[in-house]
Rosetta silent file (secondary structure, phi, psi, omega in degrees, C-alpha in Angstrom):
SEQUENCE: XXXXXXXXXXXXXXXXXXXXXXXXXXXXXXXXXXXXXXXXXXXXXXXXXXXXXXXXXXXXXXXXXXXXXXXXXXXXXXXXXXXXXXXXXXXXXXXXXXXXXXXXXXXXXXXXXXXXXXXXXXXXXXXXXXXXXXXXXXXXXXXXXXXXXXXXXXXXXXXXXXXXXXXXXXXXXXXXXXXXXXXXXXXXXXXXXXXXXXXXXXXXXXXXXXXXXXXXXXXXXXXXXXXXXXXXXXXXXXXXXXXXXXXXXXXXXXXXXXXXXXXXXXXXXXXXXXXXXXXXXXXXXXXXXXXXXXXXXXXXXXXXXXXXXXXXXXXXXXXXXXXX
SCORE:     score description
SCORE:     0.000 S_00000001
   1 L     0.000  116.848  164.265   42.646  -49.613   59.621 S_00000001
   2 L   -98.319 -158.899  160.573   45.166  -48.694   57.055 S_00000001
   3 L  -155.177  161.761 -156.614   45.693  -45.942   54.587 S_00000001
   4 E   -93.515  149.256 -152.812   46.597  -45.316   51.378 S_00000001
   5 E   -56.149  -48.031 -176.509   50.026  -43.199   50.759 S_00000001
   6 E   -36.057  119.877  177.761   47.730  -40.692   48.579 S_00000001
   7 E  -105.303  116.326 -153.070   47.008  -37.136   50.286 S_00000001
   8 E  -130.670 -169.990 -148.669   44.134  -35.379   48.370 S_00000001
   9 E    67.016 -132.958  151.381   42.721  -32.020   49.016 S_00000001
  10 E   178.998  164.013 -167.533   44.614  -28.665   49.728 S_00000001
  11 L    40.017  -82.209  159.174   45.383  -26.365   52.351 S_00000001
  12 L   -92.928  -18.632 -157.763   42.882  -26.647   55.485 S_00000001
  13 E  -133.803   82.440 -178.905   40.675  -29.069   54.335 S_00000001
  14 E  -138.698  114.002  175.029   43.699  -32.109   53.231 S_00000001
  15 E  -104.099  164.897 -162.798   42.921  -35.799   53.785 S_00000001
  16 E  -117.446  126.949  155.027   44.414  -38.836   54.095 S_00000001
  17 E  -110.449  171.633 -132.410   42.607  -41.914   52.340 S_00000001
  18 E  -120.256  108.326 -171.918   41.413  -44.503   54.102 S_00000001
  19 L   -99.754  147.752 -177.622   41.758  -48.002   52.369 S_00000001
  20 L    49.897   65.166 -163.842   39.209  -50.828   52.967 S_00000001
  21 L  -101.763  -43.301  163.754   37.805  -48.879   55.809 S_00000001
  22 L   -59.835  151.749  162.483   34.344  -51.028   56.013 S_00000001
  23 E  -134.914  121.911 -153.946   35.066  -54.636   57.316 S_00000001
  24 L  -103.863   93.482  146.152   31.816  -56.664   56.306 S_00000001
  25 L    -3.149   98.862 -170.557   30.796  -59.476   57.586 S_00000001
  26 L   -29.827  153.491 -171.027   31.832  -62.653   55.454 S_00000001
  27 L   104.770  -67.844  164.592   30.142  -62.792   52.524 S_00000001
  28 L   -56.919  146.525  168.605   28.791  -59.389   52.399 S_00000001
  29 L  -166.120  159.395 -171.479   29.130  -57.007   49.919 S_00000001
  30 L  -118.178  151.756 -169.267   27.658  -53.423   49.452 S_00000001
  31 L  -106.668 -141.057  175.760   26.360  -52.678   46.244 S_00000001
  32 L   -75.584  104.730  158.686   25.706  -48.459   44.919 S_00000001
  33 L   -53.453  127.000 -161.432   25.928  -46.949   48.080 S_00000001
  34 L  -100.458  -51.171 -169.295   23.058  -44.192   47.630 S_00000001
  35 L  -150.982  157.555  165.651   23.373  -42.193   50.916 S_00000001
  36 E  -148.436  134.921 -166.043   25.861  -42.150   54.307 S_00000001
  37 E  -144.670  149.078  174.084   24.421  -40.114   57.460 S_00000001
  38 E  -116.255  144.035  174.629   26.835  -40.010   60.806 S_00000001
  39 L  -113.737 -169.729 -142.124   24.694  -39.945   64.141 S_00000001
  40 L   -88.405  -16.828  166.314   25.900  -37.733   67.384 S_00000001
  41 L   -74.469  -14.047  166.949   28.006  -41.156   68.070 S_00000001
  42 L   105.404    3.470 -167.265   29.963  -40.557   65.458 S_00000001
  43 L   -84.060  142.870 -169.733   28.587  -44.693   63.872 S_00000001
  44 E  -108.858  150.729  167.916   28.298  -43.985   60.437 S_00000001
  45 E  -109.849  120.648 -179.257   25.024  -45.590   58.575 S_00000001
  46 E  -112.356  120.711  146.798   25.247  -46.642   54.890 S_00000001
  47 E  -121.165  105.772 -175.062   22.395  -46.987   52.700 S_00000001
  48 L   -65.401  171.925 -179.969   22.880  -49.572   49.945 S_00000001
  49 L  -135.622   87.607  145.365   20.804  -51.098   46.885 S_00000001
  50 L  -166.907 -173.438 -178.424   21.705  -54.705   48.133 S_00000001
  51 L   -66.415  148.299 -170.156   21.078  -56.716   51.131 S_00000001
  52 L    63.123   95.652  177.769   20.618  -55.634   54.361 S_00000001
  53 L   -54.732  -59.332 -163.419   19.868  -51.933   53.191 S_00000001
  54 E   -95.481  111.442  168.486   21.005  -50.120   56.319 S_00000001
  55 E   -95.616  129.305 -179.509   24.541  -51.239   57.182 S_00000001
  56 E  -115.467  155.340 -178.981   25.698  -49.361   60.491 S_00000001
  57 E  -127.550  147.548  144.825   29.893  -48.933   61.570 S_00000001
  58 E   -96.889 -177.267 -120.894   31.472  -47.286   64.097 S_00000001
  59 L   -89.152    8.159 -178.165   34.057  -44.632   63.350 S_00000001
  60 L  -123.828   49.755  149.278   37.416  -47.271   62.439 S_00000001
  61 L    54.978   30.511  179.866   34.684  -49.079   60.160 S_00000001
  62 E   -96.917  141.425  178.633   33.896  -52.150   62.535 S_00000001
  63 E   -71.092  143.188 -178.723   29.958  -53.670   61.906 S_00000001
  64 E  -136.529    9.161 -174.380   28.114  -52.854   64.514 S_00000001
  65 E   165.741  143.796  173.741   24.653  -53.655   62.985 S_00000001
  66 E  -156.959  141.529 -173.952   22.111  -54.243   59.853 S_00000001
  67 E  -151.227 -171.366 -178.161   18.566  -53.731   58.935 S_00000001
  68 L    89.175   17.650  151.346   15.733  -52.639   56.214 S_00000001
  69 L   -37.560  149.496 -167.761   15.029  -56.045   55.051 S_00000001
  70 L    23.894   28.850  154.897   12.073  -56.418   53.097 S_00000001
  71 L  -116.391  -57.818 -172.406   10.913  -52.730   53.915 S_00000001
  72 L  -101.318  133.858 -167.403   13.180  -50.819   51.082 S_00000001
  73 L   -55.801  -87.743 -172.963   12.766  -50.981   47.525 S_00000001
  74 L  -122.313   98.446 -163.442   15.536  -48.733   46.314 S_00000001
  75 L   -87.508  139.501  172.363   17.838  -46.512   48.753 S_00000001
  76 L   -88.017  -86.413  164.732   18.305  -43.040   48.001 S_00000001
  77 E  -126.913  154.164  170.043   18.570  -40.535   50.658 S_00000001
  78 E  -133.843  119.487  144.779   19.388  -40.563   54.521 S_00000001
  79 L  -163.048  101.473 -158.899   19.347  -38.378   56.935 S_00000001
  80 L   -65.069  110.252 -146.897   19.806  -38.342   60.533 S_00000001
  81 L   -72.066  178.484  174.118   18.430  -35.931   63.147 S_00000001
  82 L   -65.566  -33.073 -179.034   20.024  -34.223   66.436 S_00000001
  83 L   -98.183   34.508  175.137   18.343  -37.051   68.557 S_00000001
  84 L    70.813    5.952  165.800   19.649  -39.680   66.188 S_00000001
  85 L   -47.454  132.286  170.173   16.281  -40.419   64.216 S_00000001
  86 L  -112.950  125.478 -176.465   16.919  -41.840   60.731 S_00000001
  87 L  -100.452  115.763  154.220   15.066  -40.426   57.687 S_00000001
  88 E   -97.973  127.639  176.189   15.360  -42.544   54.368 S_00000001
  89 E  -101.691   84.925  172.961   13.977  -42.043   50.910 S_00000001
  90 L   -61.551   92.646 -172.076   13.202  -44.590   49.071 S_00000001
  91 L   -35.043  -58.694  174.004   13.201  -43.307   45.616 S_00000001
  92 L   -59.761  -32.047 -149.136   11.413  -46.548   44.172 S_00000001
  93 L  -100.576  -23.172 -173.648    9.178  -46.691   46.772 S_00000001
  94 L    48.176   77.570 -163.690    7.871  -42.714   46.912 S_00000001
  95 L   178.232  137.841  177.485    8.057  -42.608   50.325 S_00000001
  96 E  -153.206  152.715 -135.829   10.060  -41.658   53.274 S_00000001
  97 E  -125.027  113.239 -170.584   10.341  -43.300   56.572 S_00000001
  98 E   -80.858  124.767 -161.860   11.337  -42.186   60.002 S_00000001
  99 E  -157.127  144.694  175.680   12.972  -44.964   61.552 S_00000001
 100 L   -79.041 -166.017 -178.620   15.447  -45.283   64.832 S_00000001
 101 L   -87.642    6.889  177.366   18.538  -46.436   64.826 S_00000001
 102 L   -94.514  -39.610 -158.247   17.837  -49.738   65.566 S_00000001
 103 L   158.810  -30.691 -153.781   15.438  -50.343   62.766 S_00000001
 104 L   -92.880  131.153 -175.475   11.980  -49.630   63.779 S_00000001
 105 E   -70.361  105.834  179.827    9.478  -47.687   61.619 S_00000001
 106 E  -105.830  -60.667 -178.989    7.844  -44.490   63.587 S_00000001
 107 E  -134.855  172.130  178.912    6.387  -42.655   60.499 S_00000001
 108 L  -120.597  171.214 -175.939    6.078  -43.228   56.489 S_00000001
 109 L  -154.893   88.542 -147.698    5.433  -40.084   54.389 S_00000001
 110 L    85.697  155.033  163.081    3.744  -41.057   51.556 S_00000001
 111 L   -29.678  147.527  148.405    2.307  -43.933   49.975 S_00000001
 112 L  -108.781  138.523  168.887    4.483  -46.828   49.438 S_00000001
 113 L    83.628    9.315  168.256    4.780  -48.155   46.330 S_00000001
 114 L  -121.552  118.823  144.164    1.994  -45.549   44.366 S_00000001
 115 L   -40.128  161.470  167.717    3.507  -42.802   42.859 S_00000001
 116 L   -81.672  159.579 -157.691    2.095  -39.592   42.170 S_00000001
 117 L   -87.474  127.533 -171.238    1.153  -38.640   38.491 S_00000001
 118 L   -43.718  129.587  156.954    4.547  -37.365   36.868 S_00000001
 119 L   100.048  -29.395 -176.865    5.330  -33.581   36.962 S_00000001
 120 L   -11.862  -61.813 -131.526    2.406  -33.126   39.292 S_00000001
 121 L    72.081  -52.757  175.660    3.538  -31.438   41.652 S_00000001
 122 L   -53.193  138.859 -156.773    1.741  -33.610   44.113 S_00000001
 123 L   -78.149  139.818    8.862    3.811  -35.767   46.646 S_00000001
 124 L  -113.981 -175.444  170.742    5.944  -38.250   45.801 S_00000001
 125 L  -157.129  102.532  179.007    7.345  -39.131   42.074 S_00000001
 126 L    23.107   62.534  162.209   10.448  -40.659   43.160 S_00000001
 127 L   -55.023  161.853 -160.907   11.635  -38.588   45.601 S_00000001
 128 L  -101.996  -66.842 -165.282   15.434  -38.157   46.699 S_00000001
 129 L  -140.048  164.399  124.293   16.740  -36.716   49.913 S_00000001
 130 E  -123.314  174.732  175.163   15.691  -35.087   53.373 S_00000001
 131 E  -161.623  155.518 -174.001   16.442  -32.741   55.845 S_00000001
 132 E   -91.973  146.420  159.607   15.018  -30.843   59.279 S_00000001
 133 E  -107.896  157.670 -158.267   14.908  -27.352   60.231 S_00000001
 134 L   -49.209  -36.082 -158.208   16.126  -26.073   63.171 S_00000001
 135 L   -95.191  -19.983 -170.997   12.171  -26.576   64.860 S_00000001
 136 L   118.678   13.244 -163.285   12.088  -30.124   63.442 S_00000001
 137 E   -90.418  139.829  168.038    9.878  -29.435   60.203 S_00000001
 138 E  -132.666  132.292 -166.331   11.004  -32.076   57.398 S_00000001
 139 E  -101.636  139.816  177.692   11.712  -31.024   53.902 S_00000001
 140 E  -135.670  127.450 -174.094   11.745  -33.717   51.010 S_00000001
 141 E   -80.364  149.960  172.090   13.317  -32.771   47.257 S_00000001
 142 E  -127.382   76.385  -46.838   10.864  -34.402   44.950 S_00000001
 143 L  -163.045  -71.643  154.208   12.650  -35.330   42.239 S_00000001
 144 L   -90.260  -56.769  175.352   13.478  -37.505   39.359 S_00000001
 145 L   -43.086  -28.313 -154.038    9.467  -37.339   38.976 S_00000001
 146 L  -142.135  145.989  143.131    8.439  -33.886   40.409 S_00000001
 147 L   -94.700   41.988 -153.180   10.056  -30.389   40.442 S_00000001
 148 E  -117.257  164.463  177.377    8.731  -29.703   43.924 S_00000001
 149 E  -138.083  132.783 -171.672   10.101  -29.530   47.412 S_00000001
 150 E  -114.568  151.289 -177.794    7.570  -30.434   50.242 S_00000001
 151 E  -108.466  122.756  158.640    7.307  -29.146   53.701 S_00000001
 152 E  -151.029  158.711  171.787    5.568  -31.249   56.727 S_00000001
 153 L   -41.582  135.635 -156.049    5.328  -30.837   60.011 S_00000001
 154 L   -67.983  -12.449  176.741    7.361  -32.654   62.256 S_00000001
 155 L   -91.286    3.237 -173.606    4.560  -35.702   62.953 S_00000001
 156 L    93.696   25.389  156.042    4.402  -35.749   59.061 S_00000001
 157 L  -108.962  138.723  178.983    1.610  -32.962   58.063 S_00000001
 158 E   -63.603  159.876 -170.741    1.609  -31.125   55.661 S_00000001
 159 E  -125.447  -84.261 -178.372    2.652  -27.334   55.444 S_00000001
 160 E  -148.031  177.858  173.360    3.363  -25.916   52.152 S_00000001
 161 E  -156.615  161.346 -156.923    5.233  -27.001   48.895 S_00000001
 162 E  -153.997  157.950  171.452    7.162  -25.014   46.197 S_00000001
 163 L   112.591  150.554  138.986    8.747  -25.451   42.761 S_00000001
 164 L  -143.344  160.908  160.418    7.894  -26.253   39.619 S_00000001
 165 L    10.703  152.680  167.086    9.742  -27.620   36.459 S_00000001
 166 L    96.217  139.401  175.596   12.375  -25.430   34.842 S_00000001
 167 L   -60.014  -23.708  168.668   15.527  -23.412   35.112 S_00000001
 168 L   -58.270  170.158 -178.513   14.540  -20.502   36.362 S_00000001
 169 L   -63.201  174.093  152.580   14.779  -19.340   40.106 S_00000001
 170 L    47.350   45.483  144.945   13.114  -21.578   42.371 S_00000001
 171 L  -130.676  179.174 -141.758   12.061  -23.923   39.734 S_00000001
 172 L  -128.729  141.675  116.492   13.895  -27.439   39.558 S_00000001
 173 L  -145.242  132.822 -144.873   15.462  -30.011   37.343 S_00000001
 174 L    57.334   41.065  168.862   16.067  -32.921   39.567 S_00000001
 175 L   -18.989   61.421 -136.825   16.000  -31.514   42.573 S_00000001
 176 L   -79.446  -82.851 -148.594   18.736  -34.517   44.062 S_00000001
 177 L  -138.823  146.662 -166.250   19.308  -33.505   47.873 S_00000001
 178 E  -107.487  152.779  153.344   18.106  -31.053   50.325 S_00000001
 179 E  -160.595  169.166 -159.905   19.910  -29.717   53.361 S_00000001
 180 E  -142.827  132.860 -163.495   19.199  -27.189   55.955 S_00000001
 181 L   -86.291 -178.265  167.124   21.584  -24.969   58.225 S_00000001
 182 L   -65.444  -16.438 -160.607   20.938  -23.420   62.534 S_00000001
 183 L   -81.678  -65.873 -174.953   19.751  -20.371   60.204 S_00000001
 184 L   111.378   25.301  175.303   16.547  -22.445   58.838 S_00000001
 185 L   -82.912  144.544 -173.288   17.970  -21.633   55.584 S_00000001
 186 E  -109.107  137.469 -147.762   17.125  -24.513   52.720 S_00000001
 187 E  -113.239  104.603  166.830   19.866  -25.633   50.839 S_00000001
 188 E  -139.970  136.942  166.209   18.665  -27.716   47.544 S_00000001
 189 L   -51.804  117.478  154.697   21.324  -29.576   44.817 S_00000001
 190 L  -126.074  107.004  177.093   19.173  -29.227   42.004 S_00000001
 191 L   -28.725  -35.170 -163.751   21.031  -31.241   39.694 S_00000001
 192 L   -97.750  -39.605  154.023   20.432  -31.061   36.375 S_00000001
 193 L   -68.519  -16.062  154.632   20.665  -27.370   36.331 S_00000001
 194 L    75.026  103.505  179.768   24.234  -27.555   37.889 S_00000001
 195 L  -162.588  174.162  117.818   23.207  -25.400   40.764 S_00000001
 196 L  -118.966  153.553 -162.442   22.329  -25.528   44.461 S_00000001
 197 E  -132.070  147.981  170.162   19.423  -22.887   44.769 S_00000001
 198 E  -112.631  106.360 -177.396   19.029  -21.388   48.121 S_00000001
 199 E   -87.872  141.909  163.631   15.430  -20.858   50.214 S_00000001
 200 L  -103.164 -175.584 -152.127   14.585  -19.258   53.057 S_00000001
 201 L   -50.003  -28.536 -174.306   12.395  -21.512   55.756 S_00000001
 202 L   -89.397  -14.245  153.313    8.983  -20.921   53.425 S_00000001
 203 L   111.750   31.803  177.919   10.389  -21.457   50.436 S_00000001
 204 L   -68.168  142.417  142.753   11.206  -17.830   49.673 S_00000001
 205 E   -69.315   89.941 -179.111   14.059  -17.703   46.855 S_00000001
 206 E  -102.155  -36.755  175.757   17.332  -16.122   48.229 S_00000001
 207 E  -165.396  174.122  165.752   20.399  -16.636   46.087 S_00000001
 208 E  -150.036  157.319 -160.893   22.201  -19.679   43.977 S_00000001
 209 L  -101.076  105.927 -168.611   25.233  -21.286   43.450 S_00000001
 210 L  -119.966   63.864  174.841   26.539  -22.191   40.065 S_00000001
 211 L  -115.909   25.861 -159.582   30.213  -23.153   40.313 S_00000001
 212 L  -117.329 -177.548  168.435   29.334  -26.859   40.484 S_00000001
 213 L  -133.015  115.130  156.615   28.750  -29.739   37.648 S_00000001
 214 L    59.301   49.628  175.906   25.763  -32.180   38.389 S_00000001
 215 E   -46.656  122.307 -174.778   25.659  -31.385   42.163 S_00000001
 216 E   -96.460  -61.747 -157.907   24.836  -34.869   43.718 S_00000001
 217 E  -159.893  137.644 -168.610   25.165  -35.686   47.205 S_00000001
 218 E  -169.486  149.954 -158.182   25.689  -32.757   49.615 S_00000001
 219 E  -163.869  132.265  157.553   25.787  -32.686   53.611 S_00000001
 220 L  -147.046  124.437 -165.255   26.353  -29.738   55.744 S_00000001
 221 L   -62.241  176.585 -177.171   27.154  -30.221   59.424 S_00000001
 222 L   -70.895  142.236  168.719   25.795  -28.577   62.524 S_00000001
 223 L   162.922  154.758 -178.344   27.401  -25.149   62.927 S_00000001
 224 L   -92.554  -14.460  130.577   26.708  -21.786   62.838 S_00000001
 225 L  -145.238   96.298 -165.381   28.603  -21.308   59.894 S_00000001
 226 L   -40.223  157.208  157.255   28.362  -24.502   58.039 S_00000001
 227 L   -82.559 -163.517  165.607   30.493  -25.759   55.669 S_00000001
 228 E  -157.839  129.724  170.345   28.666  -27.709   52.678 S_00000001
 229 E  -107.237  120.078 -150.663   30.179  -30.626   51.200 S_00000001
 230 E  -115.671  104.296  152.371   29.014  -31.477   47.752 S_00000001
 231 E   -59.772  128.200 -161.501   29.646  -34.633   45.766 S_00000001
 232 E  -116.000   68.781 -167.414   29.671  -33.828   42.332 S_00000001
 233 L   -48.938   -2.166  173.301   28.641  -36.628   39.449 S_00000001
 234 L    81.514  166.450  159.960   30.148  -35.463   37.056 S_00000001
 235 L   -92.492  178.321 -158.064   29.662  -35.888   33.086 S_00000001
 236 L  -118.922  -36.455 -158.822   28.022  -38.726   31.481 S_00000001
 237 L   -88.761  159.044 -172.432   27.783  -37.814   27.920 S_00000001
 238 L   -61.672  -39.921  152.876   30.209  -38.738   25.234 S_00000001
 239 L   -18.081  -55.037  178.872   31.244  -35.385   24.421 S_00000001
 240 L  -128.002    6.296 -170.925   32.489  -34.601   27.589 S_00000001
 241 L   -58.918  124.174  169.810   32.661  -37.515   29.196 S_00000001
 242 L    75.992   41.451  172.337   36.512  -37.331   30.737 S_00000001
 243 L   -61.552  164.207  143.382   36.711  -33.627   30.345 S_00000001
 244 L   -59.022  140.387  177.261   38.892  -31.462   33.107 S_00000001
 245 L    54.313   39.988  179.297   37.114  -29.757   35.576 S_00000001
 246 L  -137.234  -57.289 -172.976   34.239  -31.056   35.784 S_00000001
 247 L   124.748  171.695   44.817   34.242  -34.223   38.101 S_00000001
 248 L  -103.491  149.538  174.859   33.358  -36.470   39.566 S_00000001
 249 L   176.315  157.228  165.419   34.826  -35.501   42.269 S_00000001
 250 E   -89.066  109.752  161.387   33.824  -33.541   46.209 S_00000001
 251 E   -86.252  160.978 -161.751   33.974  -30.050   46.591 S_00000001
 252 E  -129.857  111.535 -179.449   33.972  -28.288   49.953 S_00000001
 253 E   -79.258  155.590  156.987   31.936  -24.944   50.211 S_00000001
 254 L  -116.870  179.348 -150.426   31.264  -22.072   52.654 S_00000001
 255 L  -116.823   34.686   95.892   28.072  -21.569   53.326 S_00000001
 256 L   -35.924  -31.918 -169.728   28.192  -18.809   50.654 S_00000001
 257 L    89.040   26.335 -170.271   28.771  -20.680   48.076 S_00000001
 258 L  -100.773  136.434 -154.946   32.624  -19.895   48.169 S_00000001
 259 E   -95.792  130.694  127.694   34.906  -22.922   46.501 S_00000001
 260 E  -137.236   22.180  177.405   37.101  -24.179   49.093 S_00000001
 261 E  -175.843  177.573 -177.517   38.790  -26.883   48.379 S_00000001
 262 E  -176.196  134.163 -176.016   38.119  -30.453   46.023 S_00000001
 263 E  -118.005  117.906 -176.227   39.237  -33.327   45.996 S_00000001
 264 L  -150.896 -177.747  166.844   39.779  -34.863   42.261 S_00000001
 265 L  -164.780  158.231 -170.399   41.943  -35.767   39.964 S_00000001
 266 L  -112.047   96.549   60.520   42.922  -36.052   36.593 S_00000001
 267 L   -88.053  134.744  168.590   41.241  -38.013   34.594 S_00000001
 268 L   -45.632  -64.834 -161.679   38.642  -37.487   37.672 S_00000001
 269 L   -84.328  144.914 -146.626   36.484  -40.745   37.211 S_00000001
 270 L   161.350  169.628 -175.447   38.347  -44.180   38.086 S_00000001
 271 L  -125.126   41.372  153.382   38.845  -46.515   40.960 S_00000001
 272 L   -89.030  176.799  155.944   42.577  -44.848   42.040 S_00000001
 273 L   -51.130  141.456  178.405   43.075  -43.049   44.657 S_00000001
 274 L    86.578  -13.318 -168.204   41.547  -40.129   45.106 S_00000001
 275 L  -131.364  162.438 -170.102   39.206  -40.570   42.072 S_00000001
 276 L  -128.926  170.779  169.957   35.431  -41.463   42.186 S_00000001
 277 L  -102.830  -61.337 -154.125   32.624  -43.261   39.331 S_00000001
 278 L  -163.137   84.216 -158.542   29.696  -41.663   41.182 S_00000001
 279 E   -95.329  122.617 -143.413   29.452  -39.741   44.545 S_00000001
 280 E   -85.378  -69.805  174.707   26.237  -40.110   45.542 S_00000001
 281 E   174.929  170.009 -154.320   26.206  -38.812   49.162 S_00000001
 282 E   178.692  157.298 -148.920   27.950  -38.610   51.514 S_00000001
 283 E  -155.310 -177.819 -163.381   28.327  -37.096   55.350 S_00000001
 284 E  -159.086  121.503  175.030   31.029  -35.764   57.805 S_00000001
 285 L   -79.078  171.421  157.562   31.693  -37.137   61.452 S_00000001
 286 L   -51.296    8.950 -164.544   32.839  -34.818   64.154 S_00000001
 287 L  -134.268    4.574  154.440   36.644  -35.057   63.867 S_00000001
 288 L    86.329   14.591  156.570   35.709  -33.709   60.004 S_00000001
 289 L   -50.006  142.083  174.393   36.276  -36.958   58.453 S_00000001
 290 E  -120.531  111.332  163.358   34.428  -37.381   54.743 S_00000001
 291 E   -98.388  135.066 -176.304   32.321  -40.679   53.796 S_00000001
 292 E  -139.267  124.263  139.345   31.072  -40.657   50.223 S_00000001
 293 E   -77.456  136.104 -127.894   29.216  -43.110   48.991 S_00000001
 294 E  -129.498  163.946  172.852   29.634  -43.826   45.375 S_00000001
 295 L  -121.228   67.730 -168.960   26.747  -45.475   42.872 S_00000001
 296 H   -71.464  -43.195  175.725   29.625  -47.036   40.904 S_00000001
 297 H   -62.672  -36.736  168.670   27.670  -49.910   39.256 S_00000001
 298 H   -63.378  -22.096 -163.184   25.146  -47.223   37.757 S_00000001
 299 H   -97.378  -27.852 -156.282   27.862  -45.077   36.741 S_00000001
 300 H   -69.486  -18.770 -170.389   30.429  -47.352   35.161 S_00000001
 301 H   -99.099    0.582  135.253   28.548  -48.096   31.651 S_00000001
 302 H   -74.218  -15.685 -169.515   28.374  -44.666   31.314 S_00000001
 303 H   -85.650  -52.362 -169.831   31.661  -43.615   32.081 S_00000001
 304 L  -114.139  101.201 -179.660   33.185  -46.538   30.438 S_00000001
 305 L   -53.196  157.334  145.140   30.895  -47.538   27.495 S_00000001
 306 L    48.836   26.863  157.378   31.018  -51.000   26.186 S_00000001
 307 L  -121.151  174.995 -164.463   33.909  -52.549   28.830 S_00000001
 308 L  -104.644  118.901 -115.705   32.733  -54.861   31.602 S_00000001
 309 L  -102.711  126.493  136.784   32.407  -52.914   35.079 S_00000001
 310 L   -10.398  125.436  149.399   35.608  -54.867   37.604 S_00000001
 311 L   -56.842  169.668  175.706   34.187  -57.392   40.317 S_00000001
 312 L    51.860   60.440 -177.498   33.888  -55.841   43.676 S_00000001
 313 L   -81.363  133.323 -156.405   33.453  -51.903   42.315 S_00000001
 314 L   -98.646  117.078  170.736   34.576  -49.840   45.793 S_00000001
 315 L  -114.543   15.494  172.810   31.072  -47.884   46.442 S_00000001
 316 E  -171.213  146.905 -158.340   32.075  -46.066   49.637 S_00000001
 317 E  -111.489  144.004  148.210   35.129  -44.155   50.394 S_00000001
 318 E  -112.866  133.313  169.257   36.717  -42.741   53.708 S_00000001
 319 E  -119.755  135.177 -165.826   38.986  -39.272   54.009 S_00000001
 320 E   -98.486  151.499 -178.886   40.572  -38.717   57.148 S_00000001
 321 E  -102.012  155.187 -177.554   40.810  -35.201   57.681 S_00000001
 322 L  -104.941  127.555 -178.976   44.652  -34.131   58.503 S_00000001
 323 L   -37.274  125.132  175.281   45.291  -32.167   61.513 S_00000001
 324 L   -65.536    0.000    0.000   46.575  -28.781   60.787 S_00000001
């Protein structure tokens, strides 16, 4: 495993990056990494929109396994419970699947392949991300389709659902990725609004966060007072497209909403060090390492209008965290 000279971050939270950190099977190649969930082994799981959906690693990026043939449409979200259960959202697919680490299907949550009537409310319309509370209850953002966030039961019944359309509190647009602290507090990006909006377990409205741009991909680790790490997409439109301060780029939270570190640069989006097209999601092993997966082939003909996107576009990243 090598690394790249570049040191990005500041203060407590300063990384090292990690270059060519997957090693792929000849042959292979990962397409827009979508989601990355770490399990209690520390094996990091990537889920791509190319073959062999679920690529698994352990922590110096050696293959240690691949599945989700012919079961996912379009990968989305991941995320992976205290006994090492993997939840994935297929986006395409409206549907999200409880599945072990091996591979094996235990429950679906939704239809596959019929959406729900757009703006419904009713579940799914291309849903995004999940995440458990503390008893095991699983929350799903609902999403490019829906402004709703659904509650079920831990065998997959339902409980309640919340949201609708709109800007206001505890309504949604794009509701991207959910996440949920030892509190039972719910955590949701909702993108489009440049926010994260904060729930309590019922889906109560307690406070929100607006220091963000296009909040993306967001992961907050076990602890009793998490951090939250946020991938940030950045802008798209021509206006502002390669503004300052905006991203793309990962910011690192308290679990306040307090900025406390980011790692960009300027011009953020690019394939240098240090700089991202489109962070997606992304997770955090124990030793506080950051994997971001990047959706670089969706992002590049926005970013860079009318030039032709590099073979091989790097869609997942690794930052070594540096010892203090």
């Amino acid at each position: 495993m090598s690394t790249v000279d570049a040191v990005v971050g500041s203060g407590e939270f300063t990384y090292r990056i990690v270059d060519d950190w997957a090693k792929l099977p000849d042959g292979w190649q990962l397409h827009d990494v979508a989601a990355v969930g770490v399990d209690s082994k520390d094996q990091v799981f990537v889920f791509h929109r190319g073959e062999h959906p679920v690529i698994v690693f352990d922590r110096d990026g050696n293959f240690l396994r691949a599945w989700g043939d012919d079961v996912f449409v379009h990968a989305h979200g991941i995320h992976i419970g205290p006994d090492d259960m993997v939840y994935l959202t297929d986006d395409y697919d409206h549907c999200v699947r409880k599945c072990t680490p091996d591979g094996k299907v235990l429950l679906t949550i939704g239809i596959p392949g019929e959406p729900a009537p757009y703006m419904s409310g009713t579940p799914f319309n291309r849903c995004t991300h999940t995440a458990l509370s503390p008893r095991g209850d699983i929350y799903v953002s609902d999403g490019y389709g829906n402004g709703r966030i659904h509650q079920y039961s831990p065998d997959g019944k339902p409980l309640r659902s919340w949201g609708e359309p709109g800007s206001g509190k505890g309504q949604f647009n794009l509701p991207h990725n959910i996440s949920c602290d030892e509190e039972g507090w719910v955590y949701v990006a909702d993108r489009e609004n440049h926010r994260i909006q904060v729930f309590d377990g019922n889906g109560r409205f307690e406070t929100q966060w607006h220091n963000l741009h296009r909040p993306c991909g967001m992961y907050m680790p076990v602890g009793k007072c998490p951090l939250c790490y946020v991938g940030e997409t950045g802008p798209y439109y021509a206006f502002n497209r390669g503004a300052p301060n905006l991203g793309p780029r990962v910011s690192i939270l308290s679990n306040k909403g307090e900025l406390l570190a980011r790692i960009t640069t300027t011009p953020a989006a690019g394939t240098g060090p240090g700089q991202f097209l489109g962070p997606h999601g992304l997770a955090v092993d124990s030793h506080g390492d950051i994997y971001v997966g990047e959706v670089s082939y969706t992002a590049w003909p926005s970013l860079f209008p009318g030039i032709d996107a590099p073979p091989g576009l790097r869609c997942l990243q690794k930052f070594e965290r540096i010892a203090a």
